[in-house]
C-alpha positions as CSV (number, residue, x, y, z in Angstrom):
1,X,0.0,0.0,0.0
2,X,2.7,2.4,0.9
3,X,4.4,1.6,-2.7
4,X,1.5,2.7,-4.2
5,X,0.5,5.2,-2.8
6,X,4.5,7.0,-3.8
7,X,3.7,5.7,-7.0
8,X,0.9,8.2,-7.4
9,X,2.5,11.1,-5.6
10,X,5.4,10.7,-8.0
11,X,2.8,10.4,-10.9
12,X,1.2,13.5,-9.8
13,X,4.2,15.0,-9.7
14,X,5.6,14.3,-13.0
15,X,2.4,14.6,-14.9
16,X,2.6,18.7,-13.4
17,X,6.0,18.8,-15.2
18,X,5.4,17.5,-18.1
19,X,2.3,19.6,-18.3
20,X,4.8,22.7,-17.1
21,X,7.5,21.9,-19.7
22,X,4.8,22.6,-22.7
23,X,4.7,26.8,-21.2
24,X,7.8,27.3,-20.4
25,X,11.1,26.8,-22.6
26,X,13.6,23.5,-21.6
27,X,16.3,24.4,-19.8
28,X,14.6,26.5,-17.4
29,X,12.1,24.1,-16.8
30,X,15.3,21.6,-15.9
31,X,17.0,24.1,-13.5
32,X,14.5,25.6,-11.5
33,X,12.2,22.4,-10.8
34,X,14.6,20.2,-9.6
35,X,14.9,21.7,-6.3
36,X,10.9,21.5,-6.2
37,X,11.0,17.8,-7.7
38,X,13.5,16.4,-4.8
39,X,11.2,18.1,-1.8
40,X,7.6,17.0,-2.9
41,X,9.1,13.4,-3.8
42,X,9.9,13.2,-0.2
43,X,6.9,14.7,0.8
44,X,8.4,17.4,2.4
45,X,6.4,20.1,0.7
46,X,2.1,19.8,0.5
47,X,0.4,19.9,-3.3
48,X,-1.1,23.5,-2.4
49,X,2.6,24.6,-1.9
50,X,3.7,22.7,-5.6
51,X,0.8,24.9,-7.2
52,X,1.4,28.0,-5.8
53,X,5.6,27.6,-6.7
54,X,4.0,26.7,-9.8
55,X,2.1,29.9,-10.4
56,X,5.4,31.4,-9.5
57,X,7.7,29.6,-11.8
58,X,4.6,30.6,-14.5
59,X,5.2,34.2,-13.7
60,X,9.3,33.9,-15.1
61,X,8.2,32.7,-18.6
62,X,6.9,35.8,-19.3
C-alpha cells in the first residue's frame, strides 16, 4: 500500500512537469524544478505549496 501510494505522488508529480515543460522553454524548466522535484518526492512540501511555486515559476516565462 505504501508503494503505491509514492507511486501516485510521483505520478502526480511528473504529470505537473510535463504539463509545465509545454509553457515554459527546456532548460529552465530543468534548472529551477529540480529543487521543487526532490522536496515533494519526499513529501516534504504539501500539493497547495507545488501549485502556488508553480504559479510562481509561470510568472518567469513571461
Amino acid at each position: 500500500m505504501q508503494r503505491y501510494r509514492v507511486y501516485v505522488i510521483q505520478h502526480n508529480v511528473f504529470s505537473k512537469i510535463f504539463y509545465l515543460l509545454t509553457l515554459i522553454n527546456f532548460e529552465s524548466s530543468v534548472f529551477l524544478l529540480l529543487p521543487s522535484l526532490i522536496s515533494h518526492t519526499s513529501g516534504e512540501m504539501p500539493d497547495i505549496r507545488m501549485e502556488t511555486w508553480l504559479r510562481h515559476l509561470a510568472g518567469y516565462s513571461t
